[in-house]
C-alpha positions, 0 to 999 in steps of 0.5 A, a space after each residue: 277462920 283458921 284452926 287452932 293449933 295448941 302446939 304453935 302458941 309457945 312458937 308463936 312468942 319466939 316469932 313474935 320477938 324476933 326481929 327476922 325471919 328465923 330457922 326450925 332450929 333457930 326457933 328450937 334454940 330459943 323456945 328451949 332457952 332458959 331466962 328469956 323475955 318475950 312480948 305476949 300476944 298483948 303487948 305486955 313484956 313476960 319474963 321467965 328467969 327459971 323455966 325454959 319456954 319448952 317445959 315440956 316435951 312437945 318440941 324436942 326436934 327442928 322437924 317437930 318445930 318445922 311440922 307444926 308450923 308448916 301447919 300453922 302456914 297452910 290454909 293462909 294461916 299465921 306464918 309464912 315460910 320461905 322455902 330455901 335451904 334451910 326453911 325460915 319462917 316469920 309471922 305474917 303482918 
């Protein structure tokens, strides 16, 4: 069993709608977007017309971004990262 990280949800939905593997500051760029559309964890589409996803500040850097899904990736967990120049990460399938 993997432990639960509360930060990595809101980074999870930007991974899951992403058709590549993406950047710390890629998935920063999108969480904090405003009027976005994702896919839950269910299948079912989600809207926010308003509100970026980011509302609060948890995530106000890339290496914020980079620190917890580099912890979300240890132990096999739910990511995979590629180490490169920059790092991009992806979900596992």
């Amino acid at each position: 069993m993997h432990p639960q990280i509360p930060e990595f949800e809101p980074l999870r939905g930007v991974l899951e709608a992403a058709d590549e593997p993406l950047t710390a500051r890629e998935v920063l760029r999108r969480l904090k977007q405003p009027g976005d559309s994702r896919q839950s964890r269910d299948g079912c589409r989600t809207h926010r017309h308003s509100e970026p996803r980011g509302d609060d500040d948890t995530f106000e850097t890339a290496h914020r971004v980079a620190t917890v899904l580099g912890r979300a990736a240890d132990a096999d967990g739910p990511v995979e990262v590629t180490r490169g120049s920059p790092y991009t990460y992806r979900l596992r399938d």
